[in-house]
Structures are given as structure tokens and as C-alpha cells.
C-alpha positions as CSV (number, residue, x, y, z in Angstrom):
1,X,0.0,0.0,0.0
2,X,1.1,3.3,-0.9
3,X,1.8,6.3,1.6
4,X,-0.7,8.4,1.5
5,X,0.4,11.7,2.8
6,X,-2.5,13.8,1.7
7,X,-4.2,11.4,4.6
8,X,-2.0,11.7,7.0
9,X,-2.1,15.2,7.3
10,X,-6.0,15.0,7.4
11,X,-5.8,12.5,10.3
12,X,-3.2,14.6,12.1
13,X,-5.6,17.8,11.5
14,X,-8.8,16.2,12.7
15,X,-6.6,14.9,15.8
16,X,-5.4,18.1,16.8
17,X,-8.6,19.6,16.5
18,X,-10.2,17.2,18.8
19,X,-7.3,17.9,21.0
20,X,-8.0,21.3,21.0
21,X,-11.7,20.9,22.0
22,X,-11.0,18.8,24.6
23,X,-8.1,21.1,26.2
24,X,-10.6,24.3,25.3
25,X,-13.3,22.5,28.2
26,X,-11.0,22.1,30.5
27,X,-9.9,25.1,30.8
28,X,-12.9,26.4,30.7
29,X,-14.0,24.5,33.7
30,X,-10.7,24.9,35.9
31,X,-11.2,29.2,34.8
32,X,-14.8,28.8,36.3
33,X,-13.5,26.8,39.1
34,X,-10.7,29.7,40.3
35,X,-13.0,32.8,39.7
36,X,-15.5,30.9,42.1
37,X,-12.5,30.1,44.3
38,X,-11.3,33.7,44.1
39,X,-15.1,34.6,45.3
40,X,-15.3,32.3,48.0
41,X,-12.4,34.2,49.4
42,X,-14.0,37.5,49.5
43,X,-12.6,39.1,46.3
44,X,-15.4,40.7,44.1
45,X,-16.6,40.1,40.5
46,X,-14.4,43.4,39.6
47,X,-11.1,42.2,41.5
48,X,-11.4,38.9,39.3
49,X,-12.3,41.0,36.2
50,X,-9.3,43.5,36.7
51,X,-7.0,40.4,37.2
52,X,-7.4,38.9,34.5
53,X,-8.3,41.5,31.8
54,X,-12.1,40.9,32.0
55,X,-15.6,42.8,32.8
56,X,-17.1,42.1,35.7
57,X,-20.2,41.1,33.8
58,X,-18.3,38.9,31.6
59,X,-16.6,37.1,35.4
60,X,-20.2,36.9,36.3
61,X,-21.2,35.1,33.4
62,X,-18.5,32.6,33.6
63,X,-19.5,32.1,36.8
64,X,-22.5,31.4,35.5
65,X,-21.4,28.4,33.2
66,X,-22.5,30.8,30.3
């Protein structure tokens, strides 16, 4: 059988892709867990927001799961 290297790069694509997705949740989740940490500990939605570059509003919808 013949290399096929057109399909390799396609299957390495897809991989990293799915890769991707599955890092991209993750840290979504652990970012949602440390703002609510970071709450829990008395700091407010705009000491999250002005550590990390965000609105408040946008902290509180993370929060949120949104």
C-alpha cells in the first residue's frame, strides 16, 4: 500500500482539532473553578475581572457556566 500523505495530514488535522476541543473545556471549567474560588475568598466580581483583563459582567457570566 502506498503512503498516503494527503491522509495523514488530514488525520493529524482532525486529531489536533479534537485535541484542541478537549483542552478548550477544561480550561474552561478549571477558569470557572478559580474565579469561584477567588469569590469564595472575598474578592469581588471586579477584583477577578481587573486580574485577568475581564468585565465584571463577563466574570459573572462565567461564573454562570454561560
Amino acid at each position: 500500500m502506498a503512503d498516503d500523505p494527503k491522509g495523514e495530514a488530514l488525520a493529524d488535522v482532525k486529531r489536533a482539532q479534537l485535541d484542541y476541543e478537549r483542552n478548550v473545556d477544561t480550561a474552561r471549567e478549571d477558569r470557572r473553578k478559580s474565579f469561584e474560588r477567588a469569590q469564595k475568598a472575598g474578592l469581588s466580581l471586579r477584583d477577578i475581572g481587573n486580574a485577568v483583563g475581564l468585565h465584571r459582567g463577563r466574570v459573572w457570566e462565567i461564573l454562570k457556566g454561560k
